[in-house]
PDBQT receptor file of N, H, CA, C and O in Angstrom, charges set to zero:
ATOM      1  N   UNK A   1     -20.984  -5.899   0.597  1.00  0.00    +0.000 N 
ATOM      2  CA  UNK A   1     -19.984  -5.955  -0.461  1.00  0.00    +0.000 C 
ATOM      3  C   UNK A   1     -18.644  -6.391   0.142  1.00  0.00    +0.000 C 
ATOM      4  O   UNK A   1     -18.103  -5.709   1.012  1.00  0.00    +0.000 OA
ATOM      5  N   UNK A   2     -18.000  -7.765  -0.420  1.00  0.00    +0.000 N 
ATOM      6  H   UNK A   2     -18.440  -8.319  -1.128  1.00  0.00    +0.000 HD
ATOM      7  CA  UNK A   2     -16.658  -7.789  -0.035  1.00  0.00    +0.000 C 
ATOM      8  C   UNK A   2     -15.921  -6.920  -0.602  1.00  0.00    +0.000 C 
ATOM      9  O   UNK A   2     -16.249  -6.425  -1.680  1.00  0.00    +0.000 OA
ATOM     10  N   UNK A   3     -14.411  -6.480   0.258  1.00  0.00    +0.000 N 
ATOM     11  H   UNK A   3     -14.145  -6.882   1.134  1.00  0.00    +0.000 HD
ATOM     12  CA  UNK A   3     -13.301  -5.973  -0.339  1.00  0.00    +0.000 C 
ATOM     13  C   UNK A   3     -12.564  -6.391  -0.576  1.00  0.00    +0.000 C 
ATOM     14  O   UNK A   3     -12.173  -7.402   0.007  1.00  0.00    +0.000 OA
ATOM     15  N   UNK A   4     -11.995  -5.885  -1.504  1.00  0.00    +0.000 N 
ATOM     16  H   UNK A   4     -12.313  -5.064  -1.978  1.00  0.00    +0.000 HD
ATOM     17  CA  UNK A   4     -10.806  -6.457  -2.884  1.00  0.00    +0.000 C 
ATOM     18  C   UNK A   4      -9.404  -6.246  -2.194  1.00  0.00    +0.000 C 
ATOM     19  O   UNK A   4      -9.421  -5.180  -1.579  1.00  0.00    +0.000 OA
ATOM     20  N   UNK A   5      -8.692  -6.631  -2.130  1.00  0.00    +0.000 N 
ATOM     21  H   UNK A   5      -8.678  -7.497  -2.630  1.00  0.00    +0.000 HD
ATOM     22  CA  UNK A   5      -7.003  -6.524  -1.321  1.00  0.00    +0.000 C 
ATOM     23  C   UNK A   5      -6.146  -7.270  -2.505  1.00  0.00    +0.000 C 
ATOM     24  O   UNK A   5      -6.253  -8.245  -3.250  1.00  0.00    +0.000 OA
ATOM     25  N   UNK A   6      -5.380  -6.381  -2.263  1.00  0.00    +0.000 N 
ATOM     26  H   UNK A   6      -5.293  -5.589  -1.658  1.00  0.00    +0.000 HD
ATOM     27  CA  UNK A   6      -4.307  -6.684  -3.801  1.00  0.00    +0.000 C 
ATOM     28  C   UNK A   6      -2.732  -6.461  -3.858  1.00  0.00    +0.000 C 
ATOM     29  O   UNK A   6      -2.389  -5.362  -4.293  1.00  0.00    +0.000 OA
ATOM     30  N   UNK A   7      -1.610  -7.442  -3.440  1.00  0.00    +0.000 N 
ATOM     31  H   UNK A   7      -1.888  -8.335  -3.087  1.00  0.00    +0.000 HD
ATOM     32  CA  UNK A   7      -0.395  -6.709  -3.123  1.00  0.00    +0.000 C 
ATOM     33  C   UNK A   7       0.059  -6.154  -4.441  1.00  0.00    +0.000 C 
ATOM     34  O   UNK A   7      -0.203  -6.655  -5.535  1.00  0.00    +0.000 OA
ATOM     35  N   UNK A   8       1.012  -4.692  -4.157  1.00  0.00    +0.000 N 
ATOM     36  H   UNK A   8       1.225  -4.285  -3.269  1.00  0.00    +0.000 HD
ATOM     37  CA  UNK A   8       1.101  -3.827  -4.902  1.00  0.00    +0.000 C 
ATOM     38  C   UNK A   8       3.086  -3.902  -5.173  1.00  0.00    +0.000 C 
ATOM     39  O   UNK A   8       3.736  -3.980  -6.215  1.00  0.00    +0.000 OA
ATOM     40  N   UNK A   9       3.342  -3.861  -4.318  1.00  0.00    +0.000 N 
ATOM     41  H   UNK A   9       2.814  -3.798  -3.471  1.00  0.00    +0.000 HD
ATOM     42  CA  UNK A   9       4.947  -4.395  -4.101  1.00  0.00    +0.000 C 
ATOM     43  C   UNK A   9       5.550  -4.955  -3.016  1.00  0.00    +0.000 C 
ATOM     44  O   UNK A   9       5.062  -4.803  -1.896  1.00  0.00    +0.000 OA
ATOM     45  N   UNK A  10       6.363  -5.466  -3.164  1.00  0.00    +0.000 N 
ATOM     46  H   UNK A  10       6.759  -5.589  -4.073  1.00  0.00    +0.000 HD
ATOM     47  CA  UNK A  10       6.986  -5.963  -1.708  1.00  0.00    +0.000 C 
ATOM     48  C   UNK A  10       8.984  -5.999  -2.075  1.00  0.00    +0.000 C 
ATOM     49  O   UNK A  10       9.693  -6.254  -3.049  1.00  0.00    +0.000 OA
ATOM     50  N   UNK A  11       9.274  -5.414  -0.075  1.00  0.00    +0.000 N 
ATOM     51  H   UNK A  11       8.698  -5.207   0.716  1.00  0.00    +0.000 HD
ATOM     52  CA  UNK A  11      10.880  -4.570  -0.516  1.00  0.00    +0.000 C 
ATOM     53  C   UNK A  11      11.221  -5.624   0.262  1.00  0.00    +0.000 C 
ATOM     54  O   UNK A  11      10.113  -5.850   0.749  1.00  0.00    +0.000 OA
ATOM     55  N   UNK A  12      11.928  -6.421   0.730  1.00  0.00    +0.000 N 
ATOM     56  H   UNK A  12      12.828  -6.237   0.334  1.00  0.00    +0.000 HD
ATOM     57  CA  UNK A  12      12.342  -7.305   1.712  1.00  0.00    +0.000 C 
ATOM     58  C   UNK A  12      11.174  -7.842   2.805  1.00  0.00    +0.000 C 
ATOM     59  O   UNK A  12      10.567  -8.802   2.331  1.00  0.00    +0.000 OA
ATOM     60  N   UNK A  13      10.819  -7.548   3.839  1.00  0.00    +0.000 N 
ATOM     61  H   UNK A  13      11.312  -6.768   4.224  1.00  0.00    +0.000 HD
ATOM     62  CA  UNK A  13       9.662  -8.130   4.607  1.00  0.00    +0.000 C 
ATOM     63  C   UNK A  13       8.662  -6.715   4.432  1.00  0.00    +0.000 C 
ATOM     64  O   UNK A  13       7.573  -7.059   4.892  1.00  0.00    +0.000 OA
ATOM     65  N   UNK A  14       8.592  -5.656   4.088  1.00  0.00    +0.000 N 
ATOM     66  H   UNK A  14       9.477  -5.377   3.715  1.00  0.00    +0.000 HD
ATOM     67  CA  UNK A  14       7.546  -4.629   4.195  1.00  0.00    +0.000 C 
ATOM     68  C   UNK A  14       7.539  -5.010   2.805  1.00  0.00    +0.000 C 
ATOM     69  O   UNK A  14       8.422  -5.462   2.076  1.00  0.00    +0.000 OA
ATOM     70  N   UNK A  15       5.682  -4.561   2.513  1.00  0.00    +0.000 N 
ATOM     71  H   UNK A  15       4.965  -4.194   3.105  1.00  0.00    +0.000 HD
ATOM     72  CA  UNK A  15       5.192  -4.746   1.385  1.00  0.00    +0.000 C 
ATOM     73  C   UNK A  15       3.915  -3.765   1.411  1.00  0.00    +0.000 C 
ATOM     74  O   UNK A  15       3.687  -3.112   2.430  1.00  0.00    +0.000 OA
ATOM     75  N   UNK A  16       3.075  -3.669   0.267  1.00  0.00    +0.000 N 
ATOM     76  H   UNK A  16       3.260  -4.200  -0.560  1.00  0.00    +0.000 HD
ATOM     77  CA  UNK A  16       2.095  -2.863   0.207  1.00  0.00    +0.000 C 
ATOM     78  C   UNK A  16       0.416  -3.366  -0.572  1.00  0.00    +0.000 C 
ATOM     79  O   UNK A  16       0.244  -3.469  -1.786  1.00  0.00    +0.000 OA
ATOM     80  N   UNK A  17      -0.348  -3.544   0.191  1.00  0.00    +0.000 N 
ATOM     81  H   UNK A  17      -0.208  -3.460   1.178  1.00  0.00    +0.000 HD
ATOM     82  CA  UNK A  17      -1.092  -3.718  -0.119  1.00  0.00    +0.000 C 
ATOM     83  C   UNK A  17      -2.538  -2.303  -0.676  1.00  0.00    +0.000 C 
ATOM     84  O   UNK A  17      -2.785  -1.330   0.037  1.00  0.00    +0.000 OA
ATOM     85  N   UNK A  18      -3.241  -2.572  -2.004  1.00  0.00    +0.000 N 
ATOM     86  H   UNK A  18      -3.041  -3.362  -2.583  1.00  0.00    +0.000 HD
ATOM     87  CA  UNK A  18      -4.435  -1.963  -1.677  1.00  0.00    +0.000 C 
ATOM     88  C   UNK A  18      -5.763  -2.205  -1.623  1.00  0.00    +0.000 C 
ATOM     89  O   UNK A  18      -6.157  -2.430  -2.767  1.00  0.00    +0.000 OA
ATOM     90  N   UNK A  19      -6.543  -2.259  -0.918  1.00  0.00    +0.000 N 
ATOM     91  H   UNK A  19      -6.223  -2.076   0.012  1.00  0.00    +0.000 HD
ATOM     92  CA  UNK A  19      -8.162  -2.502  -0.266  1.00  0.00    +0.000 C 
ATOM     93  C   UNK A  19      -8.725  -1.727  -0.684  1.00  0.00    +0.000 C 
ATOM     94  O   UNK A  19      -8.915  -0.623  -0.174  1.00  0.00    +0.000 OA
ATOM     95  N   UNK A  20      -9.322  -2.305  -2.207  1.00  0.00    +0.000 N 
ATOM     96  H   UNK A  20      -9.168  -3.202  -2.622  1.00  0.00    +0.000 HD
ATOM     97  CA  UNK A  20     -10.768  -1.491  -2.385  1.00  0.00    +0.000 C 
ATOM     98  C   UNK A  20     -12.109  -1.903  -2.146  1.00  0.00    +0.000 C 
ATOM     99  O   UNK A  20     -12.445  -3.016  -1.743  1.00  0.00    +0.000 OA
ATOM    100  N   UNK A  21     -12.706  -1.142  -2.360  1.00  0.00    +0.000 N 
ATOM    101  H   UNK A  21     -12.433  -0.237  -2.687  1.00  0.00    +0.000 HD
ATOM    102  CA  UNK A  21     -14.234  -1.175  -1.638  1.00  0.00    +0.000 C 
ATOM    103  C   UNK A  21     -15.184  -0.119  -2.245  1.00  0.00    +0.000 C 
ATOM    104  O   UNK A  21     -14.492   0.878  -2.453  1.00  0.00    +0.000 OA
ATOM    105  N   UNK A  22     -16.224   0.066  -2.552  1.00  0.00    +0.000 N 
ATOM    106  H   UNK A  22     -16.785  -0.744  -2.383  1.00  0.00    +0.000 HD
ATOM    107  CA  UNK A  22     -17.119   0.735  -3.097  1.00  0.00    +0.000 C 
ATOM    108  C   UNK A  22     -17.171   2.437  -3.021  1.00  0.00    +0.000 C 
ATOM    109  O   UNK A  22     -17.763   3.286  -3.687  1.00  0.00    +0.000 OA
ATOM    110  N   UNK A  23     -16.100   2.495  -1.684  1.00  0.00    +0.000 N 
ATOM    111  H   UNK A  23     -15.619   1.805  -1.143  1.00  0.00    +0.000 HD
ATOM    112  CA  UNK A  23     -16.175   4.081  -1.500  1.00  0.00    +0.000 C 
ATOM    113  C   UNK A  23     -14.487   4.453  -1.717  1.00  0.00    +0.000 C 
ATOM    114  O   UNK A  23     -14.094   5.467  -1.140  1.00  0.00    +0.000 OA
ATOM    115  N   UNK A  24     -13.770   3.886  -2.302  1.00  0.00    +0.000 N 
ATOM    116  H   UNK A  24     -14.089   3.062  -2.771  1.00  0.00    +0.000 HD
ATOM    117  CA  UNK A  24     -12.247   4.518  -3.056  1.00  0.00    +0.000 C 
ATOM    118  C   UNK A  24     -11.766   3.109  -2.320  1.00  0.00    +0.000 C 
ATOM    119  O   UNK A  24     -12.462   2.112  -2.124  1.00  0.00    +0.000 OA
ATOM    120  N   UNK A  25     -10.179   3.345  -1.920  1.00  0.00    +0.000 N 
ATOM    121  H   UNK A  25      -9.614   4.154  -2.079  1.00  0.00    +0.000 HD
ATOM    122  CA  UNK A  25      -8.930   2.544  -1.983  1.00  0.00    +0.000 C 
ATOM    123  C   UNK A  25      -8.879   2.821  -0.662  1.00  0.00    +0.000 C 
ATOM    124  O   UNK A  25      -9.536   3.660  -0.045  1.00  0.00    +0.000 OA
ATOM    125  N   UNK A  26      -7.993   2.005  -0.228  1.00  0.00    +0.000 N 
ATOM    126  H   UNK A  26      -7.459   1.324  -0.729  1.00  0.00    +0.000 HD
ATOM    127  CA  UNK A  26      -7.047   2.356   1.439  1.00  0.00    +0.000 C 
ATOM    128  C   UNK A  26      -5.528   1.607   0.818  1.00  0.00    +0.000 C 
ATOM    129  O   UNK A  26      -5.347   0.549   0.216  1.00  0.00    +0.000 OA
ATOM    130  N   UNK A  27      -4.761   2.480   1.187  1.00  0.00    +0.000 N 
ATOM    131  H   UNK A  27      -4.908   3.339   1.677  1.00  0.00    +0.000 HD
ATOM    132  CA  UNK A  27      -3.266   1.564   0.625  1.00  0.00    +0.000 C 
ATOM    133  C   UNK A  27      -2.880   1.373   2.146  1.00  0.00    +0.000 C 
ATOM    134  O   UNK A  27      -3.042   2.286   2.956  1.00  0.00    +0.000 OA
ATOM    135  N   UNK A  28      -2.400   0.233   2.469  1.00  0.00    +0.000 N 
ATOM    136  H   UNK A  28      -2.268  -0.509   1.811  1.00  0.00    +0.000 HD
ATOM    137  CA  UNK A  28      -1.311  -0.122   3.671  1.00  0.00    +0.000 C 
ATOM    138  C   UNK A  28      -0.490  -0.493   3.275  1.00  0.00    +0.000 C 
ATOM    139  O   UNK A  28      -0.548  -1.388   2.431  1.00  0.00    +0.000 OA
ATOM    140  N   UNK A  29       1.206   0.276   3.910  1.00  0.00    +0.000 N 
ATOM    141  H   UNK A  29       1.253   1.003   4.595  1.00  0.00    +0.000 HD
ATOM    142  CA  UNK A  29       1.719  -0.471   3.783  1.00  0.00    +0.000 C 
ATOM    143  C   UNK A  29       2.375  -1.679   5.615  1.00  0.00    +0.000 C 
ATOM    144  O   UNK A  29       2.418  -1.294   6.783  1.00  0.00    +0.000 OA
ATOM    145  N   UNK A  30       2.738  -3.052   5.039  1.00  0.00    +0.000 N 
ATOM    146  H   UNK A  30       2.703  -3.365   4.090  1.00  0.00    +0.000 HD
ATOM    147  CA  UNK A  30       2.405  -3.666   6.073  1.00  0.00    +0.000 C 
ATOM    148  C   UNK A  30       4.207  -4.434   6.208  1.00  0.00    +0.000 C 
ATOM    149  O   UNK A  30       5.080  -4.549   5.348  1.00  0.00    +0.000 OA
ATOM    150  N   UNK A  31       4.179  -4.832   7.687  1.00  0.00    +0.000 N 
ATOM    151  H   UNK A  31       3.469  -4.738   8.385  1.00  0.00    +0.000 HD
ATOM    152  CA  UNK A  31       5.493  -5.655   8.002  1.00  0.00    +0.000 C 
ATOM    153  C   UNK A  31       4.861  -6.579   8.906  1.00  0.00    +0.000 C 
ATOM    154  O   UNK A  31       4.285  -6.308   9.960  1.00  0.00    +0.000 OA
ATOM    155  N   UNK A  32       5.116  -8.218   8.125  1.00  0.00    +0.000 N 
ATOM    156  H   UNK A  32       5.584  -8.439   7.270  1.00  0.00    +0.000 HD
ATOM    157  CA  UNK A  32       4.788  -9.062   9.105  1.00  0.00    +0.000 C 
ATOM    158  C   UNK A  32       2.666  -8.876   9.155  1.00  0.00    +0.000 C 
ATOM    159  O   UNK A  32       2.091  -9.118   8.094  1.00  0.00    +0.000 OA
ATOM    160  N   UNK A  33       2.044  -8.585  10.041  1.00  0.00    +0.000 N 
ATOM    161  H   UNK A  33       2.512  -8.388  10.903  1.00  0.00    +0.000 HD
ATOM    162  CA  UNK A  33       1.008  -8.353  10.246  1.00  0.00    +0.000 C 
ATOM    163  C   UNK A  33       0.840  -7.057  10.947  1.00  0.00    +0.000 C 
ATOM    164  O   UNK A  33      -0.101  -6.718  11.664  1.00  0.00    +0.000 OA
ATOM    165  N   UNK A  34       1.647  -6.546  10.703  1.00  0.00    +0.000 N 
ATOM    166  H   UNK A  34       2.412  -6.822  10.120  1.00  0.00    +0.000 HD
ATOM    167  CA  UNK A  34       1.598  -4.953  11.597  1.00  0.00    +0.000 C 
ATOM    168  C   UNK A  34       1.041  -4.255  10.433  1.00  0.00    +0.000 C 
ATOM    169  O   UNK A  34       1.435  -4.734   9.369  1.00  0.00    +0.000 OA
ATOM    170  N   UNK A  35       0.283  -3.318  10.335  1.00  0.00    +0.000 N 
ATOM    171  H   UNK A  35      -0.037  -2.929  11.199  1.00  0.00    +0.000 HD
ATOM    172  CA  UNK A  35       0.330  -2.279   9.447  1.00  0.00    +0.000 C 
ATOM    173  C   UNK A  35       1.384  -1.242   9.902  1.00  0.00    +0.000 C 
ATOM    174  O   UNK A  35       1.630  -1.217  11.108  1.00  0.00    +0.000 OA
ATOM    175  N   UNK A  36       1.964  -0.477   9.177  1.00  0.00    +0.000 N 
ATOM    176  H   UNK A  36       1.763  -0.497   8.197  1.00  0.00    +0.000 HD
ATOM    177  CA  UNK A  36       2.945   0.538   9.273  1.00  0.00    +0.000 C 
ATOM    178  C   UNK A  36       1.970   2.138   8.855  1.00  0.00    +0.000 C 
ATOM    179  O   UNK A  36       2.058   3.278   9.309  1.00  0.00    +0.000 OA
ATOM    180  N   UNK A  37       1.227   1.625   7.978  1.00  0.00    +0.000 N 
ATOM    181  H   UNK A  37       1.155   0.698   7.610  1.00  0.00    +0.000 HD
ATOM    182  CA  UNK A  37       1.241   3.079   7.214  1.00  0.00    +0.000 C 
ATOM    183  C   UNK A  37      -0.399   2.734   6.255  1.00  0.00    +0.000 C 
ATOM    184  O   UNK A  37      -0.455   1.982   5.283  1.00  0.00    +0.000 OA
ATOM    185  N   UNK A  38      -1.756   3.600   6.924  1.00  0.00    +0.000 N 
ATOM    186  H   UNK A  38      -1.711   4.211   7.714  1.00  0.00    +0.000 HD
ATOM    187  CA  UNK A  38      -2.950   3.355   6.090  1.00  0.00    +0.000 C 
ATOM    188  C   UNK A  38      -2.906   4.399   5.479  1.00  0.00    +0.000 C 
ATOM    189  O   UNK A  38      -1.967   5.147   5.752  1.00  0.00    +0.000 OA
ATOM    190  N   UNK A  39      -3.612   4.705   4.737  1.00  0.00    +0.000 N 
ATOM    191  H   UNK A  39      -4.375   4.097   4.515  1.00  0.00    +0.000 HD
ATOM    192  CA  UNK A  39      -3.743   6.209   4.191  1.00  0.00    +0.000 C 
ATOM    193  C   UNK A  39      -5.437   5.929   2.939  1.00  0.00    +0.000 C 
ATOM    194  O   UNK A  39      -5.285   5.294   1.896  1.00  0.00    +0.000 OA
ATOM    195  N   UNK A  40      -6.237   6.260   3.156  1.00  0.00    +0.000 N 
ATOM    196  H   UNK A  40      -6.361   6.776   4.004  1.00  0.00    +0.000 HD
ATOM    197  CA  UNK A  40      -7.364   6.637   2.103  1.00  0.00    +0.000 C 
ATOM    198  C   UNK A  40      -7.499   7.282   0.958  1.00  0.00    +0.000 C 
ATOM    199  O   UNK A  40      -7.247   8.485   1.019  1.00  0.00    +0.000 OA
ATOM    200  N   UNK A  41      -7.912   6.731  -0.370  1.00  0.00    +0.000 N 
ATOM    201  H   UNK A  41      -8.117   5.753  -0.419  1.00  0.00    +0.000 HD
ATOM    202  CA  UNK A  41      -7.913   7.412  -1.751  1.00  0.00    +0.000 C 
ATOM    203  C   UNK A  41      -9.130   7.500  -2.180  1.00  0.00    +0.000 C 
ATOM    204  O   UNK A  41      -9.461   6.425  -2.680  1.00  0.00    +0.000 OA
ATOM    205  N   UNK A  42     -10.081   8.397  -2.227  1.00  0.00    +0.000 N 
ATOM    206  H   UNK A  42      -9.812   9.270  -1.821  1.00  0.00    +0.000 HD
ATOM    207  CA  UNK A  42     -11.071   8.470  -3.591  1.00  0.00    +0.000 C 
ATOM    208  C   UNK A  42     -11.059   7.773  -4.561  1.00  0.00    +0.000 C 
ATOM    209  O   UNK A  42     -12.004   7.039  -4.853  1.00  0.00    +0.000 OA
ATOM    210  N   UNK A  43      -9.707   7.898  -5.421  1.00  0.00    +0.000 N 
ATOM    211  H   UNK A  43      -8.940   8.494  -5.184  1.00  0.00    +0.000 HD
ATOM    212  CA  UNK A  43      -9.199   7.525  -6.666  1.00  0.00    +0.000 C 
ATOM    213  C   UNK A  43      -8.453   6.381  -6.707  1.00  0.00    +0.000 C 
ATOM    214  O   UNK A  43      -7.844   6.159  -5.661  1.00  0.00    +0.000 OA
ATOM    215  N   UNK A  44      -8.301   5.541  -7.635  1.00  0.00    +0.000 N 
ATOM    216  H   UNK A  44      -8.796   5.721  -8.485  1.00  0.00    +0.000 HD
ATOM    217  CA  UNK A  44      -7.255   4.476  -7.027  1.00  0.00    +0.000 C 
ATOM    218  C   UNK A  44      -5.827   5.161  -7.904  1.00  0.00    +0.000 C 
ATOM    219  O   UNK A  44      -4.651   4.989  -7.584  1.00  0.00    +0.000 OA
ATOM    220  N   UNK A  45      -6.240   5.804  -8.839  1.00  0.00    +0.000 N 
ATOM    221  H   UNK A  45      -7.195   5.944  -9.099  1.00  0.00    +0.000 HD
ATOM    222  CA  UNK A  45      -4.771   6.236  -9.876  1.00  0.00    +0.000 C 
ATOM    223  C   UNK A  45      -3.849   7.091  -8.857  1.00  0.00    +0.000 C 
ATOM    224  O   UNK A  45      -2.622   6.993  -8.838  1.00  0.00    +0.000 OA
ATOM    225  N   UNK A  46      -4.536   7.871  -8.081  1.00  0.00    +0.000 N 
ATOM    226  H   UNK A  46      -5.533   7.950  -8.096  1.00  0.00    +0.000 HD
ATOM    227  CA  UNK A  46      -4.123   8.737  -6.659  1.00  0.00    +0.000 C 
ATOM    228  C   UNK A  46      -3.178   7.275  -5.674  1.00  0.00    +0.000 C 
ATOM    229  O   UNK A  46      -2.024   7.247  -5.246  1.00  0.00    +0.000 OA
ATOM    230  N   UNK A  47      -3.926   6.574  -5.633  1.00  0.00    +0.000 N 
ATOM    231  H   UNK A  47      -4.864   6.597  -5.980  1.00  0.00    +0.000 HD
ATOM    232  CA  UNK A  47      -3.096   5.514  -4.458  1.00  0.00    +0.000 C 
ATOM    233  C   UNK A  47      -2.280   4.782  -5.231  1.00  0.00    +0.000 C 
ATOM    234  O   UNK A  47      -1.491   4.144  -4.534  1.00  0.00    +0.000 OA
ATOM    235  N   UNK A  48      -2.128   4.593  -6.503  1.00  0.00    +0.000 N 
ATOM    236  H   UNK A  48      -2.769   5.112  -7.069  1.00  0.00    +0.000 HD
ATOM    237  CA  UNK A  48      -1.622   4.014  -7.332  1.00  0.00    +0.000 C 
ATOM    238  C   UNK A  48       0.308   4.843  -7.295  1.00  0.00    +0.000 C 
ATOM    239  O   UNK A  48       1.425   4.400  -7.030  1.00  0.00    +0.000 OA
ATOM    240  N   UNK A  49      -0.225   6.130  -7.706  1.00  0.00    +0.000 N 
ATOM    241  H   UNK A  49      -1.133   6.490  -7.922  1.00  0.00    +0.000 HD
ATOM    242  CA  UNK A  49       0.976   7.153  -7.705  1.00  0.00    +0.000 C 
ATOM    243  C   UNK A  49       2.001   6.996  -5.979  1.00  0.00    +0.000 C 
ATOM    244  O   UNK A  49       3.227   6.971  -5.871  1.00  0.00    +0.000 OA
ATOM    245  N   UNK A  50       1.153   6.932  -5.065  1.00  0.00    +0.000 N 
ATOM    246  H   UNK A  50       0.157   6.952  -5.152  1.00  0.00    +0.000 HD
ATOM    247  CA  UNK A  50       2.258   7.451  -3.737  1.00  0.00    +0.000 C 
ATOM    248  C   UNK A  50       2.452   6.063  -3.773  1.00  0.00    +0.000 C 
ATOM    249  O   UNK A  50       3.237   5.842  -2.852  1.00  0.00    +0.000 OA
ATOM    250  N   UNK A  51       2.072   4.623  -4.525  1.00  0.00    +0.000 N 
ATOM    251  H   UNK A  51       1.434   4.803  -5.273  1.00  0.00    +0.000 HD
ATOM    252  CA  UNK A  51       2.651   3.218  -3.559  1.00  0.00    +0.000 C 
ATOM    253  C   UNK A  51       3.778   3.283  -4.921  1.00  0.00    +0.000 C 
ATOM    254  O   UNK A  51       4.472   2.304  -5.195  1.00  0.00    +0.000 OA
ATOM    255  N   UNK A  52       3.833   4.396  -5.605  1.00  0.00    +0.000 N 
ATOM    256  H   UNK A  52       3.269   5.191  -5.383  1.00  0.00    +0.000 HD
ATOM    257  CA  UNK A  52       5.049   3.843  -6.430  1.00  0.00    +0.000 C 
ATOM    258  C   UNK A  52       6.937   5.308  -5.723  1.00  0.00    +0.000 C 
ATOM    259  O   UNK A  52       8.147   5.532  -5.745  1.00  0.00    +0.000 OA
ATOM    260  N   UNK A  53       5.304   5.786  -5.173  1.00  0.00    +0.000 N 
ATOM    261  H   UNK A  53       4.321   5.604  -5.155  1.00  0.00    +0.000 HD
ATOM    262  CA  UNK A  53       6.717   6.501  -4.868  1.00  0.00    +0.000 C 
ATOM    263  C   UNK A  53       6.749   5.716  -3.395  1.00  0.00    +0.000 C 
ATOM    264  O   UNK A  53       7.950   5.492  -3.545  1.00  0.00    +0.000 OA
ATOM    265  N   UNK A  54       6.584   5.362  -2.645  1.00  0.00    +0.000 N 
ATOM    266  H   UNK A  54       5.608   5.544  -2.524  1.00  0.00    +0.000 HD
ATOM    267  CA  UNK A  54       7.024   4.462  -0.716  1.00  0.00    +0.000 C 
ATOM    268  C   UNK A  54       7.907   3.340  -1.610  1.00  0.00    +0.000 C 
ATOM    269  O   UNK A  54       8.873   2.912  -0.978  1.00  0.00    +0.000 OA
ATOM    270  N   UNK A  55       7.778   2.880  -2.739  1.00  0.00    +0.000 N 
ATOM    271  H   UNK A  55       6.993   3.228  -3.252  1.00  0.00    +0.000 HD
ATOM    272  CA  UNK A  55       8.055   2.009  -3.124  1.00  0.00    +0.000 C 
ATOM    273  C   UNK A  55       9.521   2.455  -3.142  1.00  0.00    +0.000 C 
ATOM    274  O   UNK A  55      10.471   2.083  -2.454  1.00  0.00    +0.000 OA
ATOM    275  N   UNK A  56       9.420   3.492  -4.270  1.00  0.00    +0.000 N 
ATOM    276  H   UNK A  56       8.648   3.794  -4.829  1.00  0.00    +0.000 HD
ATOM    277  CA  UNK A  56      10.983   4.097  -4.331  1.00  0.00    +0.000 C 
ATOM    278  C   UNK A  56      11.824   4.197  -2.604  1.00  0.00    +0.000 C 
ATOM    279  O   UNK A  56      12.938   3.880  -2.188  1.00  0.00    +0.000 OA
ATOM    280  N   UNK A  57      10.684   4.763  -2.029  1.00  0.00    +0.000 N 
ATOM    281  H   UNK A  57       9.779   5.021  -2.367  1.00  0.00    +0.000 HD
ATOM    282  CA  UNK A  57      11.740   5.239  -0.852  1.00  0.00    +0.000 C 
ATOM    283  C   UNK A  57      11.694   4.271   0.175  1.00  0.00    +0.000 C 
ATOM    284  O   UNK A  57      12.040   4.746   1.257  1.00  0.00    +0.000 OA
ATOM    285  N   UNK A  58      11.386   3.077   0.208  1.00  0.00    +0.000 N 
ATOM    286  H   UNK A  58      11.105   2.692  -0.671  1.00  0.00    +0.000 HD
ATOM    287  CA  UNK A  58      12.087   1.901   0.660  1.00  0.00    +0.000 C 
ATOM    288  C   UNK A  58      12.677   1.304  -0.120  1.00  0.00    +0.000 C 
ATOM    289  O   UNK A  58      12.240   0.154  -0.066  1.00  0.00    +0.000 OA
ATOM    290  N   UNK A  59      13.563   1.385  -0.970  1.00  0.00    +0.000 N 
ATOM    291  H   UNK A  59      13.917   2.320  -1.014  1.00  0.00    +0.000 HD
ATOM    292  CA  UNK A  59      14.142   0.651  -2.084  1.00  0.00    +0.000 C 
ATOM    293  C   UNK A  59      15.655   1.486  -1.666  1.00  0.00    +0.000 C 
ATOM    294  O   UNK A  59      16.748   0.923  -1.613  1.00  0.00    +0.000 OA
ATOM    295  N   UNK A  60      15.418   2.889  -1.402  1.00  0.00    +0.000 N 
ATOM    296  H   UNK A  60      14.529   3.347  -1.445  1.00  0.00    +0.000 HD
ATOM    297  CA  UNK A  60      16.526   3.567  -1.037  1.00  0.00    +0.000 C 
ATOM    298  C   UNK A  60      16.956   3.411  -0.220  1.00  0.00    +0.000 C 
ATOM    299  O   UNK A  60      18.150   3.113  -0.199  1.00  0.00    +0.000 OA
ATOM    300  N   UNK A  61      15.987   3.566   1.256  1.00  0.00    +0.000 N 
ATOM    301  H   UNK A  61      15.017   3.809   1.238  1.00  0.00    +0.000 HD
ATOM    302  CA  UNK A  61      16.223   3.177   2.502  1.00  0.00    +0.000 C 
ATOM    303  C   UNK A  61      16.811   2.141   3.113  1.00  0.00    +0.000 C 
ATOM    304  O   UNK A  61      17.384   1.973   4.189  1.00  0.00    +0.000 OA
ATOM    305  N   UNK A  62      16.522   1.441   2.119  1.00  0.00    +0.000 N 
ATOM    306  H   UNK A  62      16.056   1.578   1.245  1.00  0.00    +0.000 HD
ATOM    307  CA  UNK A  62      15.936  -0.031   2.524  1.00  0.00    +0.000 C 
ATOM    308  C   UNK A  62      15.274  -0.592   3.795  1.00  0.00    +0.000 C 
ATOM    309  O   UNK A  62      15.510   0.413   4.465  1.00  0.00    +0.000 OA
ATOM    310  N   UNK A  63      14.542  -1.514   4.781  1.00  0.00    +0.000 N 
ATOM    311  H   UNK A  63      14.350  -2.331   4.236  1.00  0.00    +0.000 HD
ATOM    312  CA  UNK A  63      13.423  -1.638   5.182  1.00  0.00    +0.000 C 
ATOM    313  C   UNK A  63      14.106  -2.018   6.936  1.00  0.00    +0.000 C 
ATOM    314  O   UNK A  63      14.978  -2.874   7.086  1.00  0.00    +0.000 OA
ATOM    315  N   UNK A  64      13.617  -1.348   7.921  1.00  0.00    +0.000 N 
ATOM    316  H   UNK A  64      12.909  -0.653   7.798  1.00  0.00    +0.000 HD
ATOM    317  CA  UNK A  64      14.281  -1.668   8.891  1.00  0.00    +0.000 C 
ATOM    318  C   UNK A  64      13.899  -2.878   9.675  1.00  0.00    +0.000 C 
ATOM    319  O   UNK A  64      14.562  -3.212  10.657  1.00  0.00    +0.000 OA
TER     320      UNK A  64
């Protein structure tokens, strides 16, 4: 089975992608080709919720 990759937002050069696949989500968020930050969901409404809140808090931060 291929996986599905889907950007979710993007703050200046960090952005967020999520990779699904038959067994839940993986959200990264990524700079450049680095990943910064994987994290695994069961649910996608679950990975859906925290890429809106990283979203918020690089928006505040803004992105180093």
């Amino acid at each position: 089975m291929i996986d599905e990759e889907r950007e979710l937002w993007r703050v200046g050069q960090v952005y967020c992608v999520m990779v699904s696949c038959c067994s839940g989500a993986e959200l990264q968020v990524r700079r450049d080709d680095q990943i910064l930050l994987r994290e695994l969901y069961p649910m996608k409404s679950d990975l859906y919720e925290r890429a809106r809140d990283l979203r918020s808090e690089y928006e505040v931060r803004g992105t180093p």
